[in-house]
MARKEKE-123878 format. One record per residue (C-alpha): x, y, z; residue number from 1. Coordinates in pm, whole numbers. Each point is the difference from the previous one (the first is absolute). Layout:
residues N
<atom px="X" py="Y" pz="Z" i="NUM"/>
...
END
This chain:
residues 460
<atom px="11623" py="-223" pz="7252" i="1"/>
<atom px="365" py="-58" pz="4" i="2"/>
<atom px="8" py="-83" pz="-374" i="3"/>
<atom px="390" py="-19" pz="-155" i="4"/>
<atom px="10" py="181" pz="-335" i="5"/>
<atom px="112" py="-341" pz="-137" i="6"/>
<atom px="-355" py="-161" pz="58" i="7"/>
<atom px="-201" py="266" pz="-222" i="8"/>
<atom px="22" py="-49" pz="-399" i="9"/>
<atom px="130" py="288" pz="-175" i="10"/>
<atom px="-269" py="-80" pz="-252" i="11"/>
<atom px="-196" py="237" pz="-117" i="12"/>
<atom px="264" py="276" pz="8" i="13"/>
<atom px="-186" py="273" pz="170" i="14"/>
<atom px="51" py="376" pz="60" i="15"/>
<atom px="-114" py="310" pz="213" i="16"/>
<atom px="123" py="317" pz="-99" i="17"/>
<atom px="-111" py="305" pz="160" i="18"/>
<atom px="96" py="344" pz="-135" i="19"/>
<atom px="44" py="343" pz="130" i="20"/>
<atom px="-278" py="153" pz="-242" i="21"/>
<atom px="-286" py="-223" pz="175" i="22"/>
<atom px="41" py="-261" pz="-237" i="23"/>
<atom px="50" py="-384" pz="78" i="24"/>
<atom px="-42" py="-354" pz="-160" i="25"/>
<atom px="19" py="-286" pz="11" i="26"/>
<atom px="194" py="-240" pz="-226" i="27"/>
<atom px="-97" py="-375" pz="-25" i="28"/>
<atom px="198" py="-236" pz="-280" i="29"/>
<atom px="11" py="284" pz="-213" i="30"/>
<atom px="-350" py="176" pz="16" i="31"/>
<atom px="-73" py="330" pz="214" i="32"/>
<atom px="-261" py="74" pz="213" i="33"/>
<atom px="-92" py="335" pz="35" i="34"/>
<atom px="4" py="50" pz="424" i="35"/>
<atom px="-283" py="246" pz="142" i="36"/>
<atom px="84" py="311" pz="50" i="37"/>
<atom px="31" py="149" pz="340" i="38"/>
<atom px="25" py="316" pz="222" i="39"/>
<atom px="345" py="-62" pz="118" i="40"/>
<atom px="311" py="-256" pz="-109" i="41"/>
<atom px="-106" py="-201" pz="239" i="42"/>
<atom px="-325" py="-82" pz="-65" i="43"/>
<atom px="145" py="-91" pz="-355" i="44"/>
<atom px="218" py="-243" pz="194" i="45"/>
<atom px="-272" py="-180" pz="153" i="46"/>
<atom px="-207" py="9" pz="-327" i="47"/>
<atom px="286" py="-180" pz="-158" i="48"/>
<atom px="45" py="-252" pz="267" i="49"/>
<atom px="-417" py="-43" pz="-50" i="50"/>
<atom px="62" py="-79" pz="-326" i="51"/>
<atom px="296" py="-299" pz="65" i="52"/>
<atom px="-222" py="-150" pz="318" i="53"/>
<atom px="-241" py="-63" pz="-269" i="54"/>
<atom px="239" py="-164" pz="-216" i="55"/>
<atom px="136" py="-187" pz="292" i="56"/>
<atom px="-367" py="-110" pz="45" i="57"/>
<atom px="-30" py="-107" pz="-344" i="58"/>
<atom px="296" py="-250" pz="-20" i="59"/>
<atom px="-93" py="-115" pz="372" i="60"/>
<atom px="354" py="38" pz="101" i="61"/>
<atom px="276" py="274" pz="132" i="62"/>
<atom px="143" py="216" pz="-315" i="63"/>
<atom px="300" py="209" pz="4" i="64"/>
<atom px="-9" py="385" pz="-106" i="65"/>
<atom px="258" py="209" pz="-86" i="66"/>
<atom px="-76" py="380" pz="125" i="67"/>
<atom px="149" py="306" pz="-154" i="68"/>
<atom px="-121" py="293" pz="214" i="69"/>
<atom px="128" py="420" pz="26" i="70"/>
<atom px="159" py="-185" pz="308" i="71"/>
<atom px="187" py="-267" pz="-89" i="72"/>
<atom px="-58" py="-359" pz="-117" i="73"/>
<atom px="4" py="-347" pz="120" i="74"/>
<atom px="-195" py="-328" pz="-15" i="75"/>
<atom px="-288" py="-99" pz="173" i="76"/>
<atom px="-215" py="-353" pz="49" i="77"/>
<atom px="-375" py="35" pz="-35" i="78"/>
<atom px="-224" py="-218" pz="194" i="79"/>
<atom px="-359" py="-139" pz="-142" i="80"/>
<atom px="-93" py="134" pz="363" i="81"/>
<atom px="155" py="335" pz="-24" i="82"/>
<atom px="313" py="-70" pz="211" i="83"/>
<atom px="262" py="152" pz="-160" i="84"/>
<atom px="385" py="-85" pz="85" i="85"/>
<atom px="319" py="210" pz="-109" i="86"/>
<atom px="270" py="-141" pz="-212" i="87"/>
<atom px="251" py="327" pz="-59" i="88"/>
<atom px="-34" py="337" pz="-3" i="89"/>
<atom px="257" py="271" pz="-76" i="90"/>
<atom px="-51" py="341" pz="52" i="91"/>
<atom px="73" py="238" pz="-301" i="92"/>
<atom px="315" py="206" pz="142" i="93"/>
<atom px="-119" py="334" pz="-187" i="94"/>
<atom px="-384" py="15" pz="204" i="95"/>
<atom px="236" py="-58" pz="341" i="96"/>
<atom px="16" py="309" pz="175" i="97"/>
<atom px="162" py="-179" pz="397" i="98"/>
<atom px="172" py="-271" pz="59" i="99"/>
<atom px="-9" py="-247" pz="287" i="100"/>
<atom px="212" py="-230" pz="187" i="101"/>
<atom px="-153" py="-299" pz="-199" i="102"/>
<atom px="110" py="136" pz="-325" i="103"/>
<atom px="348" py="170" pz="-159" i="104"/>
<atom px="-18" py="295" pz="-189" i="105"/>
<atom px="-60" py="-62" pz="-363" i="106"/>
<atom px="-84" py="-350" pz="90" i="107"/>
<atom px="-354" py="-154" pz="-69" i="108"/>
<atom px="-147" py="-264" pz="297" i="109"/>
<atom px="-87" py="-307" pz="-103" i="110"/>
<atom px="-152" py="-275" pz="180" i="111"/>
<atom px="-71" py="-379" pz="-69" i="112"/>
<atom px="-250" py="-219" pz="138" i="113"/>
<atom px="97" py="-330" pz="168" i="114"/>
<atom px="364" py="94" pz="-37" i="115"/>
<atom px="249" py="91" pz="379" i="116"/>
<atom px="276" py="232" pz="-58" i="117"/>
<atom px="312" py="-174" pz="9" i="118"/>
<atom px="216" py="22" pz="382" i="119"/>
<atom px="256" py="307" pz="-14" i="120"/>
<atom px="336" py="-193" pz="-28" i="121"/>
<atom px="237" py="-64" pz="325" i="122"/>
<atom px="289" py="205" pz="80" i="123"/>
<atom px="285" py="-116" pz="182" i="124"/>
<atom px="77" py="200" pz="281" i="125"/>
<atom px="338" py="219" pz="-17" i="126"/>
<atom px="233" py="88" pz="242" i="127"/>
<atom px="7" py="369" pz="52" i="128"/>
<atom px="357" py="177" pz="-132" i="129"/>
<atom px="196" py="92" pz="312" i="130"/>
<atom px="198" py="322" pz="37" i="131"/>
<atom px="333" py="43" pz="37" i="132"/>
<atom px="236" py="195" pz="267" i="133"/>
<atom px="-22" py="323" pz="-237" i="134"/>
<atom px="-233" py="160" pz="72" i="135"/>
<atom px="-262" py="40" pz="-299" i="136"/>
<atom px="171" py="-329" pz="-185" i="137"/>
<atom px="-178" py="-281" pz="-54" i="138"/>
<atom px="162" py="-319" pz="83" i="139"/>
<atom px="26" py="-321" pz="-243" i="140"/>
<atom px="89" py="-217" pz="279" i="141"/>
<atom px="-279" py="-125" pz="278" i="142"/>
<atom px="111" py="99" pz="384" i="143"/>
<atom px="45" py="356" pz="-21" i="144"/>
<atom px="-131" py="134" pz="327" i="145"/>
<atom px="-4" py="343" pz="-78" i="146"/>
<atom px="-341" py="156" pz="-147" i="147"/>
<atom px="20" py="297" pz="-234" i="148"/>
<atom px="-65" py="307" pz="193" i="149"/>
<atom px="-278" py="257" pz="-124" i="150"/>
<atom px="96" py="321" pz="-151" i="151"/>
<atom px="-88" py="299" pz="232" i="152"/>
<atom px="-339" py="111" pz="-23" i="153"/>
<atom px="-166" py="310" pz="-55" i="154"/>
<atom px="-210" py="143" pz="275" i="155"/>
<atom px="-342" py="131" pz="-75" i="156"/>
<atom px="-274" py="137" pz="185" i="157"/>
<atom px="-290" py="-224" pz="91" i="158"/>
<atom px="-242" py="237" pz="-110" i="159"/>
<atom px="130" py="-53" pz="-303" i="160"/>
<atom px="-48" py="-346" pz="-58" i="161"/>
<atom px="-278" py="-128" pz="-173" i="162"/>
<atom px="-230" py="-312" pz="33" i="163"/>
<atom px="157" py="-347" pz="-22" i="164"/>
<atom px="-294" py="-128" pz="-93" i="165"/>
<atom px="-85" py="-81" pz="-350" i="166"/>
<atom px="-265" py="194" pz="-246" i="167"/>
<atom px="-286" py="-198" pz="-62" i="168"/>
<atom px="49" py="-167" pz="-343" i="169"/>
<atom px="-274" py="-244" pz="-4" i="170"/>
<atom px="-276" py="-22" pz="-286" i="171"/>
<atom px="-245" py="-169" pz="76" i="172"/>
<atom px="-80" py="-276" pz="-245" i="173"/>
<atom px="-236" py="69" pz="-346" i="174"/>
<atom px="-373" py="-62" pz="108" i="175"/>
<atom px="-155" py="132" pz="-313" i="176"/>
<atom px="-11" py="-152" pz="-389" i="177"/>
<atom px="173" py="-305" pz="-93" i="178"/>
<atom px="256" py="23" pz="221" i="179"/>
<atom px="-200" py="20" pz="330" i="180"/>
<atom px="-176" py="-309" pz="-139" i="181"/>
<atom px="317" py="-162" pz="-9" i="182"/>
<atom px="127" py="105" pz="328" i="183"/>
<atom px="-315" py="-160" pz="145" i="184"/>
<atom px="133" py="-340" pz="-164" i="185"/>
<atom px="334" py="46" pz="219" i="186"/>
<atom px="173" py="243" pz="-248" i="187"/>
<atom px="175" py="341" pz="142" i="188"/>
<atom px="-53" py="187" pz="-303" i="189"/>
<atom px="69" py="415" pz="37" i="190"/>
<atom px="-292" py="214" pz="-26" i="191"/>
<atom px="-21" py="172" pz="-377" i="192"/>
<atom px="96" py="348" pz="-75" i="193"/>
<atom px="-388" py="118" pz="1" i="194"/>
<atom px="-59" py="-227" pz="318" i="195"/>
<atom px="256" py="221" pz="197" i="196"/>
<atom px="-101" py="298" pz="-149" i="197"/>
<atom px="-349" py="-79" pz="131" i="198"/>
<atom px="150" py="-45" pz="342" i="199"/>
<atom px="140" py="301" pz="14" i="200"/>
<atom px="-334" py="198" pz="-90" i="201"/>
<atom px="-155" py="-198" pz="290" i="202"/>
<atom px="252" py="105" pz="221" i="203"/>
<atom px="-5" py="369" pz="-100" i="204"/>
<atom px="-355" py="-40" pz="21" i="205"/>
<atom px="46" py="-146" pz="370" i="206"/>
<atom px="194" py="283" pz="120" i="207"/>
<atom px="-112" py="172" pz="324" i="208"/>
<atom px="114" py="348" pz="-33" i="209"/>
<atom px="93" py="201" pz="385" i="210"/>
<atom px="-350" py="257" pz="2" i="211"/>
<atom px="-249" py="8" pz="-251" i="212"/>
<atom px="0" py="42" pz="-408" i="213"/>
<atom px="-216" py="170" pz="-190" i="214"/>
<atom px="-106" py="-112" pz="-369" i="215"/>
<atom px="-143" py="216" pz="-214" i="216"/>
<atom px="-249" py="-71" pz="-310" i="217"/>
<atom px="-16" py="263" pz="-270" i="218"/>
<atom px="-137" py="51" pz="-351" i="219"/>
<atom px="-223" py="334" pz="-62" i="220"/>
<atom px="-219" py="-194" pz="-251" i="221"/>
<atom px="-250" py="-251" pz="119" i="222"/>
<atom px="-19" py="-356" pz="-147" i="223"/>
<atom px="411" py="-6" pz="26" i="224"/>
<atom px="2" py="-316" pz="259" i="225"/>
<atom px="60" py="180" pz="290" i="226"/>
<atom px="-266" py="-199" pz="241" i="227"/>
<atom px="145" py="-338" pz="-115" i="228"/>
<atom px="344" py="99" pz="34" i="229"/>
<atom px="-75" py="77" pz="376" i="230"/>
<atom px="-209" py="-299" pz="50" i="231"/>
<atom px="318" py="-213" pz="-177" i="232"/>
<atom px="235" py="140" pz="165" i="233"/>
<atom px="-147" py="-2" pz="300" i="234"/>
<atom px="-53" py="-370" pz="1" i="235"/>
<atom px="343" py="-61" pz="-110" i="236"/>
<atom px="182" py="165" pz="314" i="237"/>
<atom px="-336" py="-141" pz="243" i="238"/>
<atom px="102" py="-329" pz="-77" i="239"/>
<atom px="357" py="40" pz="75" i="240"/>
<atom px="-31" py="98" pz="357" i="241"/>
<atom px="-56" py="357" pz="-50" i="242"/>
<atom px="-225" py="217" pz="231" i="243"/>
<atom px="-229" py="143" pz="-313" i="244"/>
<atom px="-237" py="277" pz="-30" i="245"/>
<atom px="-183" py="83" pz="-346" i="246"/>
<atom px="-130" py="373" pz="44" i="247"/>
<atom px="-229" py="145" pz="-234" i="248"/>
<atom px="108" py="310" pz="-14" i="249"/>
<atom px="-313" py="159" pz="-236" i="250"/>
<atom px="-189" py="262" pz="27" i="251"/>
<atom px="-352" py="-128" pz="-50" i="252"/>
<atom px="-56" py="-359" pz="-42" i="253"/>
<atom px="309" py="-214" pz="-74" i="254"/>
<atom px="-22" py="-318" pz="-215" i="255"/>
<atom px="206" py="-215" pz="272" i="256"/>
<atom px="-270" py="-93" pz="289" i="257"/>
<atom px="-164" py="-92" pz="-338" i="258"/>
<atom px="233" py="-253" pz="-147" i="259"/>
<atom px="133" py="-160" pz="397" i="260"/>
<atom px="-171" py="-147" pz="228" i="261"/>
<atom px="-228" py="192" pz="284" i="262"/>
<atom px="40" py="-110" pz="413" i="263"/>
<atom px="-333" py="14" pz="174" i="264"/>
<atom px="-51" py="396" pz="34" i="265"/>
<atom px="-3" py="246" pz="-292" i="266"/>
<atom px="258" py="287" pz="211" i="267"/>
<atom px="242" py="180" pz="-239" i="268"/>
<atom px="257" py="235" pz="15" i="269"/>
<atom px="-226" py="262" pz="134" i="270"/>
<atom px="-103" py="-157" pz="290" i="271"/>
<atom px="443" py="-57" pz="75" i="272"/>
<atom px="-1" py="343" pz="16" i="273"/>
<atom px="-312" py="57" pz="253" i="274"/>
<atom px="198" py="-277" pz="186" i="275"/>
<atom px="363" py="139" pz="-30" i="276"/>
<atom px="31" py="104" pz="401" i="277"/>
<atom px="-108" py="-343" pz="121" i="278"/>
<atom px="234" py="-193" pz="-277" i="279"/>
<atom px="302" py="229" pz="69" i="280"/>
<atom px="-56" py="29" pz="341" i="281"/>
<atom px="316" py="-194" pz="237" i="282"/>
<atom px="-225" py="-249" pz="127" i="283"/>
<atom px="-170" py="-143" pz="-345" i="284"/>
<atom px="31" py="-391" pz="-104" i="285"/>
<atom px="119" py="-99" pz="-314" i="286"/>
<atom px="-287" py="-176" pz="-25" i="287"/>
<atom px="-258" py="272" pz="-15" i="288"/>
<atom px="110" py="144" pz="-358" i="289"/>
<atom px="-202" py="-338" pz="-79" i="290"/>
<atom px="-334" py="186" pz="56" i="291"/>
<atom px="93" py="269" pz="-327" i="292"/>
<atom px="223" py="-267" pz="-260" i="293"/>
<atom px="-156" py="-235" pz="-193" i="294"/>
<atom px="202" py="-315" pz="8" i="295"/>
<atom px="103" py="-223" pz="-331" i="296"/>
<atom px="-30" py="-370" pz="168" i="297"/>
<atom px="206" py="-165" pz="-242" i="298"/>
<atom px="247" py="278" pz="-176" i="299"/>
<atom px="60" py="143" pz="396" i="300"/>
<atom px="-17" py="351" pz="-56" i="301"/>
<atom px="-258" py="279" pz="131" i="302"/>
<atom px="-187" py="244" pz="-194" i="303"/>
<atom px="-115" py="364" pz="97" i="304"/>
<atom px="-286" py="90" pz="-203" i="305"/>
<atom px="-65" py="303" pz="-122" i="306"/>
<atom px="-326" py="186" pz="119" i="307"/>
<atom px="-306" py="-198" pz="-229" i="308"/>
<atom px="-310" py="249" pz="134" i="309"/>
<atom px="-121" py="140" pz="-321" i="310"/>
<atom px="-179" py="270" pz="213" i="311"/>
<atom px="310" py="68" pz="137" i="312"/>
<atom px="183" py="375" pz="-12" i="313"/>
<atom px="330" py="-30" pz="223" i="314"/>
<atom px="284" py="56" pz="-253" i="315"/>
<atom px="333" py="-174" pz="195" i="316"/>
<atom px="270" py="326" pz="74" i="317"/>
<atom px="345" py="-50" pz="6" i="318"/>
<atom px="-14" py="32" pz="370" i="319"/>
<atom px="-211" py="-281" pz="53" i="320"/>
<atom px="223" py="-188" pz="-229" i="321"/>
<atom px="331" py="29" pz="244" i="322"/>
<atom px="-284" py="-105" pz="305" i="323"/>
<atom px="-90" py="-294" pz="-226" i="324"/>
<atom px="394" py="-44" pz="-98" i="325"/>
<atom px="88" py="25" pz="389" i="326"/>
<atom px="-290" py="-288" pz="101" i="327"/>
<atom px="101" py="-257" pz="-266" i="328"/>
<atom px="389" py="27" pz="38" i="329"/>
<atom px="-105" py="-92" pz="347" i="330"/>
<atom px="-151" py="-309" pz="-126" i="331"/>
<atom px="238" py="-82" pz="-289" i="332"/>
<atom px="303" py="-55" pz="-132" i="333"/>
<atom px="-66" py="80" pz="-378" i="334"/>
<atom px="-283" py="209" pz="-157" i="335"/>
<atom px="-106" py="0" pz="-311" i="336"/>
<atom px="-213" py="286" pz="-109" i="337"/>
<atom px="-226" py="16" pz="-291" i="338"/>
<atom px="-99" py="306" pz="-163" i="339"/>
<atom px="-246" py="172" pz="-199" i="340"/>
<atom px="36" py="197" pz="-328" i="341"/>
<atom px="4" py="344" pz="108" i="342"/>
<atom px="413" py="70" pz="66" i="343"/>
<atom px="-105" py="408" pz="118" i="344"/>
<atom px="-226" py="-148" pz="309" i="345"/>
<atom px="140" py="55" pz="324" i="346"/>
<atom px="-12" py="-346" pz="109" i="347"/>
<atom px="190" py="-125" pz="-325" i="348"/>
<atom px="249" py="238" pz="72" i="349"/>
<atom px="42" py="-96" pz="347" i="350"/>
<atom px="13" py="-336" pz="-54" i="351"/>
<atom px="323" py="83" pz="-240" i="352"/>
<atom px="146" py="164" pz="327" i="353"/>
<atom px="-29" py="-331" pz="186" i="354"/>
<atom px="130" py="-199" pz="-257" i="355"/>
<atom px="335" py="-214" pz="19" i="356"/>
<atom px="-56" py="-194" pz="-363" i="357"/>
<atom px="-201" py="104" pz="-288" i="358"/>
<atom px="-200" py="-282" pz="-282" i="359"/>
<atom px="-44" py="139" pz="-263" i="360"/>
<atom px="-360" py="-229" pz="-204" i="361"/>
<atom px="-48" py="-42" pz="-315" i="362"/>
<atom px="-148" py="-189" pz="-239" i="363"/>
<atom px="122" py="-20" pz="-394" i="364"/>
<atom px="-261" py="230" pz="-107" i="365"/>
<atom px="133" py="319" pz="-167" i="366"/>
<atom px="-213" py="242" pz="250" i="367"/>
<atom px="112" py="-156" pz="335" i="368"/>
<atom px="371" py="-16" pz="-114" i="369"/>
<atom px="-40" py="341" pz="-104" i="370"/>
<atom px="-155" py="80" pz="335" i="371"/>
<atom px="269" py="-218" pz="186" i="372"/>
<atom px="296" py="218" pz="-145" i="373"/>
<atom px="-195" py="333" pz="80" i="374"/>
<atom px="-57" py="-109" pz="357" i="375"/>
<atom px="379" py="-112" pz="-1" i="376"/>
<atom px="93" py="367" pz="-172" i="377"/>
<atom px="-215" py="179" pz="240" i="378"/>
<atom px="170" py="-144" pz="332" i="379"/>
<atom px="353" py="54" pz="-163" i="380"/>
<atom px="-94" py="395" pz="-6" i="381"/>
<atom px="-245" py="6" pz="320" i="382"/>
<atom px="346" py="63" pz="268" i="383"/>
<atom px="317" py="-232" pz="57" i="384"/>
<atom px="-123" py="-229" pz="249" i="385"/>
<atom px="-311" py="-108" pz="-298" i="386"/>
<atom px="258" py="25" pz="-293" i="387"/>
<atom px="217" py="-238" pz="191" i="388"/>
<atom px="-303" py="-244" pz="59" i="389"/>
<atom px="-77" py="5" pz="-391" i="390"/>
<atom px="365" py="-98" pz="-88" i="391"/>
<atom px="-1" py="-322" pz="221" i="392"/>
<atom px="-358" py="-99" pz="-109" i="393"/>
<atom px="-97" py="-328" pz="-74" i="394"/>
<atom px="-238" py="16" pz="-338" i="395"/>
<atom px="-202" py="-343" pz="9" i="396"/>
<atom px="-162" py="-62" pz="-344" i="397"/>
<atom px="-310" py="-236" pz="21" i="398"/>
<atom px="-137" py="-189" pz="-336" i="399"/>
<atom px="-309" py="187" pz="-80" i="400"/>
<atom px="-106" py="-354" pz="-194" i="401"/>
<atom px="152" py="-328" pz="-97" i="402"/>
<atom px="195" py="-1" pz="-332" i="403"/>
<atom px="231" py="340" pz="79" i="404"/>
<atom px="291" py="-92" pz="172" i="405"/>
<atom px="236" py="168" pz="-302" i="406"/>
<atom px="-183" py="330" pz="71" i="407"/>
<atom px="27" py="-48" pz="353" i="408"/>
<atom px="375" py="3" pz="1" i="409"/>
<atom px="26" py="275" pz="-225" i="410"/>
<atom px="-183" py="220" pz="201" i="411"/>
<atom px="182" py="-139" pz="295" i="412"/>
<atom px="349" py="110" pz="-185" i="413"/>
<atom px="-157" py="367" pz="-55" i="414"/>
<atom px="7" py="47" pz="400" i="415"/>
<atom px="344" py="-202" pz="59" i="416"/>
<atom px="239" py="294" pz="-33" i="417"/>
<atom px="-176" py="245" pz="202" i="418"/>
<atom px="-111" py="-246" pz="288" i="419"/>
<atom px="186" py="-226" pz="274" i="420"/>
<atom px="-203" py="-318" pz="-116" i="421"/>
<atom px="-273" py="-130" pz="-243" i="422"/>
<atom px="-226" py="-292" pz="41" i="423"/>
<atom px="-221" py="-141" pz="-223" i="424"/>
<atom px="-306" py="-231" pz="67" i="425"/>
<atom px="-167" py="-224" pz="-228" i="426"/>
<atom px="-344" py="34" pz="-71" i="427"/>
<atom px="-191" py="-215" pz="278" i="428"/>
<atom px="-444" py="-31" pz="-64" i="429"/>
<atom px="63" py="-38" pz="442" i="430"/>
<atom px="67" py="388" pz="4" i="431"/>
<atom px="-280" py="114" pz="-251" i="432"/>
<atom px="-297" py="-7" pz="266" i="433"/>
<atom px="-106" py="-84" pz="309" i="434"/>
<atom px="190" py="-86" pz="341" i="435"/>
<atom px="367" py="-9" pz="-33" i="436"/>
<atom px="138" py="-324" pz="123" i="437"/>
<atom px="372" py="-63" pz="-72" i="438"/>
<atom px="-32" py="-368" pz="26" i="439"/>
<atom px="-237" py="34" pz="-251" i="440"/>
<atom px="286" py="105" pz="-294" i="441"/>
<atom px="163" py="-170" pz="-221" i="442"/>
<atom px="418" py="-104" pz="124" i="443"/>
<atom px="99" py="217" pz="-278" i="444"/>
<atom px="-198" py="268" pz="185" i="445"/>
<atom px="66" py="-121" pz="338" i="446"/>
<atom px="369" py="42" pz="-152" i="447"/>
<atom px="-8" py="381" pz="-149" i="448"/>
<atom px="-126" py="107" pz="355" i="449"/>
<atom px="234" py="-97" pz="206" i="450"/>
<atom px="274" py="95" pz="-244" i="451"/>
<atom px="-200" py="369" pz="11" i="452"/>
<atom px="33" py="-35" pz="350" i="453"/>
<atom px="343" py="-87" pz="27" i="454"/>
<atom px="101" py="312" pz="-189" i="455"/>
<atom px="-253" py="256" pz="222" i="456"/>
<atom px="198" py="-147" pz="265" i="457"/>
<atom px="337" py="69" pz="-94" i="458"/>
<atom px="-110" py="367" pz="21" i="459"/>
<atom px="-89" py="-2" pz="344" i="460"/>
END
């Protein structure tokens, strides 16, 4: 709107504070307003703005707000309308984790509306010291025509040399919390500390690996999250470019064809293995794998199902396990295999052969932490290549209901000295029944995941 900070009353004096607990409020002449509570800090942003567009509404006019955020802090101008125009904003040095061109180290950016930087001040131009007769003197006087002569230089080979080319250094600017709602007000605000750590979890998460990885899903007690985990997990790395298969690995009927979506044909992993010659064979499409996967239209993935024929007798060998292996690392870059309970069938065991990462379920109930570490115990004696598998686990603790994340963490710091990584996921009512749809969780959900992700992939 192009309003100068000198045309808005500073009357009523009005705050926004947002706090790193989840608290915020908002402060007008004196009396607080408790702001609505949200899933993230940013939703508490835009709840507090809410609350000063109303009061802009009220007085019919513009309003000034000073904001005091984990971020930073600054001024803003509310519109009646919802526009909303930046004064200032400083960064808080101690949340700055980069720094960019725009800004000095252990200097905040500021910016003013309606004000142009002042012109960087003229220079007059110098004439350039000459040199005199000596070599490697410097002349006072102008009209020396001798130049100093370079030192001799050191020969090298040119496979030595490296690139003259710089390292990339740029950071892209913030995009996320109040500072990517700056930058879209013509600020060039650095991304936050945990907005480039969630970069770097999508990139891990990103990362084509040269062949195919194998994921596997263990916990020898049922009810330990295993089939969410997969499902999760398998979203996380479908929607980052990855070529994803979800294998139910069971043997009898396996909760994931339950809790995904089913193509238009009921195969399962059986009827891979009936079809292994024609899938392996040199002149197969990557297409036809299509007619056996059940594809996940919006979390990009495919699932395997286990065999669902209750009359059914065909118990899966470890044989037909490496033919199953064989057809899908065809198809795919990264498997993840679920599992059933039983850690003494063949195909369980097998599946522990193929594996190049091992998760590790659990939720905080006693039994299937108990039966986490057991599984996690039993690996570490099973042979060297399993013991080393258990070691660089990733344990990923998931909320069994809202209201425990204290016991959560405390049974995540039982695992963290015998493990590579633990996760934990808040309770989400999304993962309790029915389809699993990623889009469907909550950020701070959306969040865990790919930070569970990020950490399976730095083991593979």
């Amino acid at each position: 709107m192009g309003t100068t900070p000198t045309e808005v009353l500073a009357f009523p004096n009005i705050r926004a504070i947002v706090r790193d607990n989840g608290t915020a409020e908002v402060v007008v002449a004196g009396n607080s307003r408790v702001v609505p509570a949200g899933e993230s800090i940013q939703d508490l942003r835009n709840n507090a703005l809410a609350l000063v567009v109303k009061e802009a509404q009220t007085l019919q006019r513009p309003v000034r707000v000073r904001i005091e955020d984990p971020e930073g802090h600054g001024e803003l101008i509310v519109h009646p309308d919802q526009t909303i125009e930046s004064v200032t904003y400083e960064t808080r040095p101690a949340r700055r984790t980069t720094e960019t061109s725009e800004t000095a180290p252990g200097k905040a950016e500021t910016k003013s509306v309606g004000t142009v930087p002042a012109p960087e001040p003229e220079t007059a131009p110098t004439e350039p010291a000459a040199v005199s007769s000596d070599p490697g003197k410097v002349d006072d006087g102008p009209g020396s025509p001798n130049p100093v002569s370079p030192g001799p230089t050191t020969r090298r080979a040119l496979r030595d040399a490296g690139s003259f080319l710089a390292a990339p250094s740029t950071v892209e600017p913030a995009t996320q919390g109040i500072r990517g709602m700056l930058n879209t007000m013509g600020f060039s605000l650095a991304p936050s500390a945990d907005e480039l750590r969630e970069r770097e979890d999508i990139r891990l998460a990103s990362k084509h690996f040269a062949g195919t990885r194998t994921i596997a899903v263990v916990n020898q007690k049922g009810g330990s999250n295993k089939t969410p985990t997969v499902a999760d997990l398998a979203a996380v790395f479908g929607r980052n470019g990855g070529s994803v298969v979800a294998w139910d690995n069971n043997p009898t009927t396996g909760t994931l064809g339950w809790r995904t979506e089913q193509g238009d044909h009921t195969r399962s992993a059986l009827d891979v293995i009936a079809a292994a010659d024609a899938l392996l064979s040199p002149t197969a499409r990557s297409a036809d794998i299509n007619a056996f996967v059940h594809h996940q239209s919006t979390d990009k993935y495919d699932v395997l199902r286990s065999d669902s024929d209750v009359d059914g007798t065909h118990e899966v060998t470890a044989e037909e396990v490496d033919i199953l292996h064989r057809v899908v690392s065809k198809y795919y870059r990264l498997i993840l295999m679920d599992s059933g309970n039983n850690h003494r069938s063949a195909e369980w065991n097998r599946m522990i052969d193929h594996a190049d990462q091992l998760v590790v379920p659990t939720t905080n109930e006693e039994d299937r932490v108990e039966a986490a570490l057991l599984t996690l115990q039993g690996l570490d004696l099973k042979s060297e290549r399993s013991a080393s598998l258990a070691t660089n686990a990733v344990v990923i603790v998931s909320e069994r209901q809202k209201g425990e994340a204290r016991l959560s963490q405390e049974t995540a710091d039982k695992f963290r000295p015998y493990v590579r990584d633990v996760v934990v996921v808040p309770f989400d009512a999304a993962l309790k029944s029915g389809q699993i749809r990623f889009g469907a969780l909550q950020p701070a959900t959306r969040r865990a995941w790919l930070r569970a992700a990020a950490a399976v992939a730095r083991g593979l």
